[in-house]
C-alpha positions in Angstrom: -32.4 -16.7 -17.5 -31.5 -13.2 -16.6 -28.2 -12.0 -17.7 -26.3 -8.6 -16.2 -23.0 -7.3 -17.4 -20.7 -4.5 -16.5 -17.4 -2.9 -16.7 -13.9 -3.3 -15.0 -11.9 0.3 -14.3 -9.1 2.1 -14.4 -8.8 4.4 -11.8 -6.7 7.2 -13.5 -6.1 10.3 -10.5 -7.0 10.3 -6.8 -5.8 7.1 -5.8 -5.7 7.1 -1.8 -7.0 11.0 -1.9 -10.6 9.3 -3.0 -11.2 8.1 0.1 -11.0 11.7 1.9 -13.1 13.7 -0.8 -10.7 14.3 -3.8 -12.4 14.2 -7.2 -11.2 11.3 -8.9 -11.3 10.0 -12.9 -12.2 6.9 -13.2 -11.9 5.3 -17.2 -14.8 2.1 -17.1 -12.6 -0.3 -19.5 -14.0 -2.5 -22.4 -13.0 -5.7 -20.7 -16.0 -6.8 -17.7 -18.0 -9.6 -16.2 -20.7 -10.8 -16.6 -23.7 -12.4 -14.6 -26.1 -15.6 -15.5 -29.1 -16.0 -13.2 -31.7 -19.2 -13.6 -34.4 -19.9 -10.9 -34.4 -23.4 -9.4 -36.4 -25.1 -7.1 -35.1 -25.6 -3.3 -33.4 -22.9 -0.8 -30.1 -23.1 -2.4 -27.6 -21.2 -4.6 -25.4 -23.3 -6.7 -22.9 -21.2 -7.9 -20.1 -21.0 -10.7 -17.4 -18.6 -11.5 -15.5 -18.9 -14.6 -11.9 -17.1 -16.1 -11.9 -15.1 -19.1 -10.3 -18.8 -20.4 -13.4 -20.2 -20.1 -12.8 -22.1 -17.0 -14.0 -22.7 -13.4 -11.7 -21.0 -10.6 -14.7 -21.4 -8.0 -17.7 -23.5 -7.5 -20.0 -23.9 -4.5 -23.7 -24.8 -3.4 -24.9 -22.6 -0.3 -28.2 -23.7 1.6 -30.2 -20.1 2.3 -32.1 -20.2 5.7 -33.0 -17.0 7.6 -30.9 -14.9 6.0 -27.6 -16.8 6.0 -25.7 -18.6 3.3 -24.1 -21.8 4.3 -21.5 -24.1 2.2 -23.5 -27.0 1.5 -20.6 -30.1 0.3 -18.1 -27.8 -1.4 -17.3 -28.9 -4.9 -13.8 -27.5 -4.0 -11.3 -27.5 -1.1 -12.7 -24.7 1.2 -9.4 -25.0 3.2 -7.5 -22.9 -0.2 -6.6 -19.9 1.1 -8.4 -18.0 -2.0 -11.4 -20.4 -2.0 -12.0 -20.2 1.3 -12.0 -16.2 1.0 -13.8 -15.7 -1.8 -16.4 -18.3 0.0 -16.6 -15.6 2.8 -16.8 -12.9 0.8 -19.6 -14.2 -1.0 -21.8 -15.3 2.1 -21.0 -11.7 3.3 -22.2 -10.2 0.1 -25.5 -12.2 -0.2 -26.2 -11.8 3.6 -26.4 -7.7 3.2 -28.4 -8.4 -0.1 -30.9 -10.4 1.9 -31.2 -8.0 4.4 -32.1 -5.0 1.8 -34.4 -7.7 -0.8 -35.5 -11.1 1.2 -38.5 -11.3 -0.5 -35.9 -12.2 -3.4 -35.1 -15.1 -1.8 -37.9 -16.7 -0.1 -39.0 -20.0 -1.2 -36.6 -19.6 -4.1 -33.1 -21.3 -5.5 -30.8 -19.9 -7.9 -28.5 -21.4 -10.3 -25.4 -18.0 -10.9 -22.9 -18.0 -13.4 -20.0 -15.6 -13.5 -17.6 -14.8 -16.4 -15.1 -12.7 -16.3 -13.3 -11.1 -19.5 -10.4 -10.1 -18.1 -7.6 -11.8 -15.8 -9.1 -11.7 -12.4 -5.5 -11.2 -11.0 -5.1 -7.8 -12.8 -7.4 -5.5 -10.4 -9.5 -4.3 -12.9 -12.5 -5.1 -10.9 -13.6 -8.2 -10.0 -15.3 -7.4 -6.8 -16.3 -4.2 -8.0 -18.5 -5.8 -11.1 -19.7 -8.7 -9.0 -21.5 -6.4 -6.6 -22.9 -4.1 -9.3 -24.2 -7.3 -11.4 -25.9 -8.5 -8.1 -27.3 -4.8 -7.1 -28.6 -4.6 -10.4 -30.3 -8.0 -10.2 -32.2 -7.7 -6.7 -32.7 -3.9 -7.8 -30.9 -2.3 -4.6 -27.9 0.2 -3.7 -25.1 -1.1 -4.9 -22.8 1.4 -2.7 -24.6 -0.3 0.3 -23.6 -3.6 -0.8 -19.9 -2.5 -0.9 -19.6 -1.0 2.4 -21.5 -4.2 3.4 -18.8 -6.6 1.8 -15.5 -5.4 0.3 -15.2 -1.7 1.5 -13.4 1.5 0.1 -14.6 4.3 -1.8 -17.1 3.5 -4.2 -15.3 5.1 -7.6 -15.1 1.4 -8.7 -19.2 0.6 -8.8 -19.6 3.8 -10.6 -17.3 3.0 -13.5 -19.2 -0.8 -13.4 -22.4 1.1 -14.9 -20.5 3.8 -17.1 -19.7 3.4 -20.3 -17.9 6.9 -20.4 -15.0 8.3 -17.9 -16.4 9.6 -15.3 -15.2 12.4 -12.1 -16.0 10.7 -8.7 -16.4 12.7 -5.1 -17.5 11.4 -1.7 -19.5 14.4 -0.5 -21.1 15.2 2.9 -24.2 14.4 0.5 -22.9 10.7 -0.5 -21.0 9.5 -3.2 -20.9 12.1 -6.8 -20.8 10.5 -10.2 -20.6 12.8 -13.4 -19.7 11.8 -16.7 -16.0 13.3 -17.8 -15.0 14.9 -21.1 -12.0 12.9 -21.2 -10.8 11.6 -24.6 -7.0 12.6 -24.8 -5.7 13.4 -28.5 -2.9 11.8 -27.3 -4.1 8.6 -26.3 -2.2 7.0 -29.1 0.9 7.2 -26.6 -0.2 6.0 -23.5 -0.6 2.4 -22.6 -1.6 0.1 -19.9 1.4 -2.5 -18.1 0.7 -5.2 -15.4 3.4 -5.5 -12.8 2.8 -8.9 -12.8 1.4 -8.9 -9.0 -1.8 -8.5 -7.6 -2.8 -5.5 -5.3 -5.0 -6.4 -2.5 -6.6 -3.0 -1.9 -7.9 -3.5 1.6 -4.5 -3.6 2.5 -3.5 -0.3 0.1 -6.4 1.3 2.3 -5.3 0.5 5.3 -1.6 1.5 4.9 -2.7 5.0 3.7 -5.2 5.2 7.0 -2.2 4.5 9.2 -0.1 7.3 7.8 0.1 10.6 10.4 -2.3 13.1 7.8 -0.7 16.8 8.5 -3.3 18.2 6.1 -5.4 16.5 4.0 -7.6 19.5 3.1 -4.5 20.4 0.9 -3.9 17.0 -0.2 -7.4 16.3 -1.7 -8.0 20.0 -2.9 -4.5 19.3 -4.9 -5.6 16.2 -6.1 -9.3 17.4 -7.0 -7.3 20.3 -9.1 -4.8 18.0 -11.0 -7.9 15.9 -11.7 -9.6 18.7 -13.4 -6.3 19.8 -15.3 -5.8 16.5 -16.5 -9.5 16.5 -17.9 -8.4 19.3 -19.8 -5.3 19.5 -20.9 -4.4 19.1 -24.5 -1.2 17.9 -24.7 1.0 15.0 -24.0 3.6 17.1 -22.0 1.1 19.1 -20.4 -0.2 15.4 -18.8 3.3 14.3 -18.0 3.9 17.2 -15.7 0.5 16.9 -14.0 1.4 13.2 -13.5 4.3 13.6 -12.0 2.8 15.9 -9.2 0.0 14.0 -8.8 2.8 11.1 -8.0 4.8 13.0 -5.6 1.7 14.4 -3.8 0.8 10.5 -3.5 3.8 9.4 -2.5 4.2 11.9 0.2 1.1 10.9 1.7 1.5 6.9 1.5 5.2 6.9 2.6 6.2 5.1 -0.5 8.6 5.5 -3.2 7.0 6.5 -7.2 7.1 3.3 -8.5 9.1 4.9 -11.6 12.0 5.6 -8.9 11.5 2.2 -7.5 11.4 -0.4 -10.3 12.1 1.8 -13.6 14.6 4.7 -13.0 16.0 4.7 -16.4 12.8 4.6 -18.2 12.6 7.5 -20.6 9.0 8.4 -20.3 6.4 8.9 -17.4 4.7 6.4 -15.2 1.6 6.5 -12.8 1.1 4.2 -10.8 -2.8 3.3 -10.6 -5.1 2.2 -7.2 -3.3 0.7 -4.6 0.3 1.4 -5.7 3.4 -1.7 -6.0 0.7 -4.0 -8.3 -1.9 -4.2 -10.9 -1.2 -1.5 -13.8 0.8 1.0 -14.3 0.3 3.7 -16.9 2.7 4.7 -19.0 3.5 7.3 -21.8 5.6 5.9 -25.1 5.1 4.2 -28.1 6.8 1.2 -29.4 10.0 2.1 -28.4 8.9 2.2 -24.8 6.4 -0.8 -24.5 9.7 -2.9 -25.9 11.4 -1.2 -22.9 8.9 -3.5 -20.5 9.2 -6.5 -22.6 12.9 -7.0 -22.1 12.3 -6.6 -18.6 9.7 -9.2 -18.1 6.6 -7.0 -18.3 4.6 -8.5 -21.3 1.3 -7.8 -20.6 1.0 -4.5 -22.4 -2.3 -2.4 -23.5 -2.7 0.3 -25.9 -5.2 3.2 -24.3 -7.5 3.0 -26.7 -7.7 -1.2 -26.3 -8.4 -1.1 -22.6 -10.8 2.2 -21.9 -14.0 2.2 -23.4 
């Protein structure tokens, strides 16, 4: 059996602005998923994806012939709305992985396990690990497999094989990956909160694409330099200021209200929203004070920095 693992992320600055060229941070977190491969015989894939509980959410057997993956009897109801998605997805995901390694395939069946380690409804990566598990198993570009499959700017496969923070760019020359000097001495008051709904981020994509752009030259050259600031700065009211630009320059371009102005007006420190705003995580700066703030609102899944981010 061959066994791949890598990690979920946190995408810290340049949500949206990514996409156009802004350099991002991107924080790979402790939490992943994990991939189980075991050769079999016959042209089929029986596959198995299990919660950080330890249990199946999805389960199917797909018969490989020229190329194409086809649901064999579904061990679950293929008419679920999220079974019969993720069922897609897959066959679109091993389709482009044919295409770049059939050799990896041929005459060959495969028995894959996924396990997640975090709550696949928090959007710390799900998609983003599975294709880098997979890339890293038939040994080809993982990038190619997302623009193949899920889409979006890539920042989220590069965390998947970091184990540090890391700047992301899209260039002219392809996607940019450096490892970022980004250890806060603050850390100890900033923590992580779901909003207790998931993001889908092709839809967050889409609404920023069909916002009228006046200039986004200015946009993602503001965005790369708040990125940078925030790498550097040493203080904990240094980063709330440089948040709260970095939120208004984003919320300008999306058309949406700061989710602080929207959900937590009275909260007494900062908030950033993170990816594709309204779900997922928020980050926030407090201590215990603050965190009890979200509790007696409903929001009790709560993460210190330094328990999340690797």
């Amino acid at each position: 059996m061959q066994e791949f693992k890598s990690n979920g992320k946190i995408l810290l600055t340049g949500e949206y602005a990514v996409l156009n060229g802004a350099k991002s941070l991107a924080l790979p977190t402790k939490m992943g998923q994990s991939l189980e491969v075991s050769k079999t015989e016959g042209n089929k894939i029986s596959w198995t994806s299990y919660e950080e509980n330890g249990e199946a959410w999805f389960q199917s057997e797909f018969a490989i012939e020229n190329g194409t993956f086809s649901p064999l009897l579904p061990k679950q109801d293929q008419n679920q709305p999220e079974i019969k998605e993720t069922s897609k997805r897959l066959q679109q995901i091993l389709a482009a992985a044919y295409k770049k390694n059939p050799q990896a395939f041929s005459d060959q069946g495969y028995t894959i396990n996924t396990r997640l380690e975090f709550n696949r409804k928090w959007g710390l990566g799900t998609s983003s690990t599975l294709i880098y598990n997979l890339a890293q198993w038939l040994e080809i570009d993982a990038y190619y497999l997302l623009e193949d499959s899920f889409g979006g700017s890539g920042y989220d496969i590069a965390a998947a094989g970091s184990n540090f923070p890391i700047t992301y760019q899209l260039t002219k020359n392809g996607p940019a990956s450096f490892t970022a000097d980004f250890d806060p001495s603050f850390k100890d008051e900033l923590f992580f909160v779901y909003l207790n709904r998931k993001q889908n981020s092709r839809e967050a994509i889409a609404h920023y694409k069909n916002q009228p752009k006046k200039d986004l030259q200015s946009l993602t050259e503001r965005i790369s330099g708040i990125t940078e600031q925030i790498i550097s700065c040493g203080n904990l009211e240094e980063f709330k200021l440089l948040v709260q630009a970095h939120e208004s320059l984003i919320s300008k371009a999306i058309n949406l209200p700061r989710i602080q102005t929207q959900l937590f007006r009275d909260y007494p420190g900062t908030i950033k929203s993170l990816g594709g705003w309204g779900g997922d995580f928020i980050l926030a700066t407090g201590r215990e004070e603050e965190k009890e703030y979200f509790r007696k609102i409903g929001y009790t899944t709560i993460f210190d920095y330094q328990d999340l981010i690797k």
